[in-house]
C-alpha positions as CSV (number, residue, x, y, z in Angstrom):
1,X,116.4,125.4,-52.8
2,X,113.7,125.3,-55.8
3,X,115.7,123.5,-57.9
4,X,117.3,121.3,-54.9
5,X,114.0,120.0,-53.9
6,X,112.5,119.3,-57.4
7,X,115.5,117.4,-58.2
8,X,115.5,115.3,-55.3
9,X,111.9,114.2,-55.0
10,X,112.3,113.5,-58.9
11,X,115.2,111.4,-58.9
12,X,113.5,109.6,-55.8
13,X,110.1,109.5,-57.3
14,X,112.3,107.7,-60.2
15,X,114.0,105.3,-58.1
16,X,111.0,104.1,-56.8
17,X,108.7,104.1,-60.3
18,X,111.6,101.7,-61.2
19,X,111.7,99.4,-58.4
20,X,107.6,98.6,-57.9
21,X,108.1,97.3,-61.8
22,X,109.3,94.3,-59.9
23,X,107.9,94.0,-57.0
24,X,104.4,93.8,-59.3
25,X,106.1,91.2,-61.3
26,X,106.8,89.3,-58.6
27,X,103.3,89.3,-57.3
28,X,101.9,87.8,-61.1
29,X,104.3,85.5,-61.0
30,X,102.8,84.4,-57.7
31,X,99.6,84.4,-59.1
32,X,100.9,81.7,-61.4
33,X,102.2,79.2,-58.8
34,X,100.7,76.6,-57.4
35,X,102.1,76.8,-53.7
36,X,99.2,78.0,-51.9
37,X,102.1,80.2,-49.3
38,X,103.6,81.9,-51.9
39,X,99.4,83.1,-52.9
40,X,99.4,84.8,-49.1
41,X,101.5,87.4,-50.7
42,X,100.2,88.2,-53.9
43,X,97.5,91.1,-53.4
44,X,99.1,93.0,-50.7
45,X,102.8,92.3,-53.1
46,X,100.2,93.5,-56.4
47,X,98.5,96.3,-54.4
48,X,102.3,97.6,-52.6
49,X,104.0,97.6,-56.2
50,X,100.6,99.4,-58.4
51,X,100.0,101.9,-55.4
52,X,104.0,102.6,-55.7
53,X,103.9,102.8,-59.4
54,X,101.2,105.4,-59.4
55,X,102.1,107.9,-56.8
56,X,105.7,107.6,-58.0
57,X,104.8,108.5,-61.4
58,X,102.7,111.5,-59.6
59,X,105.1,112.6,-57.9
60,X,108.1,112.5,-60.4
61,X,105.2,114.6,-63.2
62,X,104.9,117.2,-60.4
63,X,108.2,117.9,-59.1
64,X,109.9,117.6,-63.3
65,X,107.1,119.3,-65.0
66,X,105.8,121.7,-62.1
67,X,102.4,120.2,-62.0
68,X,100.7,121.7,-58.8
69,X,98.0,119.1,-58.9
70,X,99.9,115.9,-59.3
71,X,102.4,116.9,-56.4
72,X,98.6,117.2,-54.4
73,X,97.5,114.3,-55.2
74,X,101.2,112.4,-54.2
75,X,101.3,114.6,-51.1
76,X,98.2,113.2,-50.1
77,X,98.3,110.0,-50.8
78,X,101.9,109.8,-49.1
79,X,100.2,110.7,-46.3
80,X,97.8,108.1,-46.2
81,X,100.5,105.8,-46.9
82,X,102.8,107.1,-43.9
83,X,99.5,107.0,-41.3
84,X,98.6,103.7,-42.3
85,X,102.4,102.2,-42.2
86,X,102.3,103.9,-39.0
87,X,99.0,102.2,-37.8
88,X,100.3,99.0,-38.8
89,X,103.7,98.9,-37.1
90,X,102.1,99.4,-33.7
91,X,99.3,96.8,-34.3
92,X,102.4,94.8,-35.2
93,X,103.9,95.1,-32.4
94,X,101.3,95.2,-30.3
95,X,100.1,91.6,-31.4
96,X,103.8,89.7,-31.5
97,X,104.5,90.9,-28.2
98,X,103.5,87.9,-26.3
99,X,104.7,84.1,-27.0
100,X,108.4,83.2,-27.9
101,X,107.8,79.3,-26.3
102,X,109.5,77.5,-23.5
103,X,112.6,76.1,-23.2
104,X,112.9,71.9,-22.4
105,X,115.5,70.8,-20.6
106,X,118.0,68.5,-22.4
107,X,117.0,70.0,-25.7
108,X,118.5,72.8,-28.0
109,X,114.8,73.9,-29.5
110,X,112.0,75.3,-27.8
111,X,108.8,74.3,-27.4
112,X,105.5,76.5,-27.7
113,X,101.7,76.9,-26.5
114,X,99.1,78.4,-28.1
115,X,97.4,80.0,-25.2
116,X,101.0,81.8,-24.9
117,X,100.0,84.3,-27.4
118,X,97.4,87.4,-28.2
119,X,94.0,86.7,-28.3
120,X,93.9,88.5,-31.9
121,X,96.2,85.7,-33.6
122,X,94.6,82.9,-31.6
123,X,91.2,84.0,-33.2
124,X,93.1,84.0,-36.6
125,X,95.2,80.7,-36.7
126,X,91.8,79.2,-35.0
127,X,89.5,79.6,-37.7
128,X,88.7,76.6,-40.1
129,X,89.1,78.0,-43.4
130,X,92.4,79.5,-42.2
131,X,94.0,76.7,-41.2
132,X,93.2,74.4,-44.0
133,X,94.8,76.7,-45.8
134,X,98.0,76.7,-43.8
135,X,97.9,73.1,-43.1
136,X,97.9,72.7,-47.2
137,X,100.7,74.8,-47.0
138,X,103.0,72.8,-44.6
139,X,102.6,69.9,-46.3
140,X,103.2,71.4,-49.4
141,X,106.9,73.0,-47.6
142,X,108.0,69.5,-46.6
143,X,109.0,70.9,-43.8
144,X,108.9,68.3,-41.5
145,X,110.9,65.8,-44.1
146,X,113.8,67.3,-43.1
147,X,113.7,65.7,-40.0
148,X,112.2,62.2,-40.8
149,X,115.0,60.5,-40.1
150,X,116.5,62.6,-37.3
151,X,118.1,60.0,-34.7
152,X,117.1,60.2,-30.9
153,X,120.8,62.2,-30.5
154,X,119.9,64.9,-32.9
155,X,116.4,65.8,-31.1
156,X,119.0,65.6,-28.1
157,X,121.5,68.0,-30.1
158,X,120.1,70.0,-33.0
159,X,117.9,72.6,-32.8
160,X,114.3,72.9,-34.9
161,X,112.2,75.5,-36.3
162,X,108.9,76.7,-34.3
163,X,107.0,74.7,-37.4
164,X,109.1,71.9,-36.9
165,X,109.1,71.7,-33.1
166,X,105.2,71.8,-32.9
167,X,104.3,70.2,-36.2
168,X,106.4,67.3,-37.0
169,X,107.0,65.9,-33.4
170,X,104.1,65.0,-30.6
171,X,105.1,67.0,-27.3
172,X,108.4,66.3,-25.3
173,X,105.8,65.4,-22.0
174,X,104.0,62.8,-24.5
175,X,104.9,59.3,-22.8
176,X,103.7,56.2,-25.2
177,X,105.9,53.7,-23.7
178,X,103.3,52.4,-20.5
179,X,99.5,53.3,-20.0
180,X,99.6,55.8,-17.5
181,X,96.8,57.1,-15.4
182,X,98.3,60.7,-15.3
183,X,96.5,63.5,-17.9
184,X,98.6,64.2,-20.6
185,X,98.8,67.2,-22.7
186,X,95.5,67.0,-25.1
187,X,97.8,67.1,-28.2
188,X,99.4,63.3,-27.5
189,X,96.4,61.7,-28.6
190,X,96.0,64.3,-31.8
191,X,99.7,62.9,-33.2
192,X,99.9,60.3,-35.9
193,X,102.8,58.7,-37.3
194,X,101.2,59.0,-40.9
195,X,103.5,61.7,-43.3
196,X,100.5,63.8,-43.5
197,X,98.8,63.9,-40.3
198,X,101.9,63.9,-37.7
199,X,100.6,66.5,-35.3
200,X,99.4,68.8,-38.3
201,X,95.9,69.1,-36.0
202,X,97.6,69.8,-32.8
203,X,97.2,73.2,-30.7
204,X,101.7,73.2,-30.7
205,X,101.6,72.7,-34.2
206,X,99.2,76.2,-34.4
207,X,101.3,78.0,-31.8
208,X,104.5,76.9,-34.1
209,X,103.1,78.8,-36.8
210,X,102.4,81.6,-34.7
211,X,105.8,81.8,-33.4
212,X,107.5,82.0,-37.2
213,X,104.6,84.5,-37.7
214,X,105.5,86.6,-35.1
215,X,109.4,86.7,-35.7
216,X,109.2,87.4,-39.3
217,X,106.2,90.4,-37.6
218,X,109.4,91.8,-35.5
219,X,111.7,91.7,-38.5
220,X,109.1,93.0,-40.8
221,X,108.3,96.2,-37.9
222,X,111.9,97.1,-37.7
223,X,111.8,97.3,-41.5
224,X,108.9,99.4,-41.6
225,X,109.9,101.8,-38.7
226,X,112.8,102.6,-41.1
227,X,110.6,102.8,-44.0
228,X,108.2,105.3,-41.7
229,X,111.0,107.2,-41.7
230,X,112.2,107.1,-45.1
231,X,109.2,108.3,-46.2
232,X,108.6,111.2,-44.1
233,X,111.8,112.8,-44.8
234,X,110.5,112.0,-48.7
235,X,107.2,114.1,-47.5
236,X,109.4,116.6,-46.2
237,X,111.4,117.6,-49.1
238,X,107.7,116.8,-51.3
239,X,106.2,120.0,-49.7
240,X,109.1,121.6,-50.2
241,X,109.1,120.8,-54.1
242,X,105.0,121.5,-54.2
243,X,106.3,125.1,-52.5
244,X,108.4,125.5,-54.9
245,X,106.2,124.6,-58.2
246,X,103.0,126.7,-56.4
247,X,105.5,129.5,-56.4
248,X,107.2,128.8,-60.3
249,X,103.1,129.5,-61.4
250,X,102.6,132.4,-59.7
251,X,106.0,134.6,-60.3
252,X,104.7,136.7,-62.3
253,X,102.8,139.9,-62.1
254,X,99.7,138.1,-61.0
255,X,98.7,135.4,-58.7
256,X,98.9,134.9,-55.1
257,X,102.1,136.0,-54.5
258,X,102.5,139.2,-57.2
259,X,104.2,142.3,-54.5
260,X,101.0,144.4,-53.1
261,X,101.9,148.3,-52.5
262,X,103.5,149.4,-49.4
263,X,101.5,151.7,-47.3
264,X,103.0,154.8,-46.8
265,X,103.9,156.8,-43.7
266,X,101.0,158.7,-41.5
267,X,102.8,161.8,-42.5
268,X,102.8,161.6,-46.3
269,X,99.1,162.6,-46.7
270,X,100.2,165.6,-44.5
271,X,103.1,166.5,-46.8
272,X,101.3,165.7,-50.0
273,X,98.3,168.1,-48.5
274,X,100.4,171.2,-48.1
275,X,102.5,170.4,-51.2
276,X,99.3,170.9,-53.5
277,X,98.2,173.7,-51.2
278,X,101.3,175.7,-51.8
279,X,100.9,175.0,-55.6
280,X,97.8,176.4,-55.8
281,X,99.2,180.0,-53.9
282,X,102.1,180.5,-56.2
């Protein structure tokens, strides 16, 4: 089991020194490009691939080279790593589990309201700053180009994106044919036939985005519940290999584990009493 363990959190510790090489190239090269989505990614991608890099290289020093301390210090901080994945699949879960929009009758795509979803991403997609930013971003996408010159038979027939169905299209309910004395929803005055405001300011267009973010959220949780437990069956077989080198240091006739004396019987001193006593007689 000593060698066993060792070999297996090395060859893994190895694996995954290997693979954060690109996963922080990735994030400078997003540093580099001028599409403000792709710069959503680049600390957590730069953080992921340097905390990788260094508590892989921990771990494959400790578990090669029996280092007691560096197997510590990557026990530890694959701890940390496996609470706070932990912490953050729930919260994921917890926050995407409202919304998914309405269907429309007569229409393939959906249609969705911001109120639909958790108070926590309303909060989010409502602030200023925020928004500007993702607003730069969509027009950046051109997402909604790809449906400029959609005929009324493909809104009829062909489905959209959530981005798509709130961003680049006023509201199905949105009547601009007569003037009508009945209240209409708040975001058919926001829409503008201009390429860059379209309904870019409308509360669908905010709920759209919400709706992408929370399915790529539900992908993203099922990845990191097998991650979770990836790692703890790495953590597993990590003690194991710490074990192991703690025990490699001390198998010799000193440390914590050198073999203590084994007491003897009640009767010996008994025996070994009348032994010498004899002795002395004869």
């Amino acid at each position: 089991m000593y060698r066993f363990s060792n070999t297996v959190i090395g060859f893994l510790n190895l694996f995954t020194l290997l693979a954060s090489i690109p996963i922080i190239g990735a994030g400078l090269w997003m540093a580099k490009s001028s599409t403000t989505c792709e710069s959503f990614l680049q600390t957590p991608l730069l953080v992921v691939g340097f905390v990788i890099l260094v508590i892989s290289l921990a771990g494959f020093i400790g578990a090669c080279f029996n280092v007691v301390w560096a197997l510590w210090v990557y026990l530890l901080v694959m701890l940390f790593i496996i609470a706070t994945l932990m912490g953050l699949t729930i919260f994921g879960f917890v926050v995407t589990s409202q919304g998914g929009g309405e269907e429309i009758p007569g229409r393939v795509y959906r249609e969705f309201r911001l109120e639909d979803y958790s108070p926590w991403l309303r909060n989010r997609i409502k602030d200023p700053l925020y928004w500007n930013t993702v607003r730069s971003c969509l027009l950046n996408s051109k997402t909604c180009a790809k449906i400029q010159f959609w005929t009324p038979i493909d809104y009829l027939n062909s489905d959209m994106t959530p981005i798509q169905s709130g961003c680049c299209k006023p509201p199905t309910s949105c009547n601009y044919n007569m003037v009508t004395m009945v209240a209409q929803n708040p975001d058919c005055y926001r829409w503008n036939n201009a390429p860059t405001m379209l309904c870019y300011e409308c509360d669908s267009c905010k709920a759209g985005v919400l709706e992408s973010v929370r399915r790529d959220w539900h992908k993203l949780s099922v990845l990191n519940v097998v991650m979770l437990l990836l790692l703890i069956g790495i953590y597993c077989i990590g003690c194991c290999a710490f074990q192991n080198t703690k025990r490699a240091e001390t198998d010799y006739p000193y440390g914590q584990n050198r073999m203590s004396k084994v007491r003897p019987r009640w009767d010996y001193y008994w025996w070994r009493w009348w032994h010498d006593r004899k002795e002395q007689l004869y």
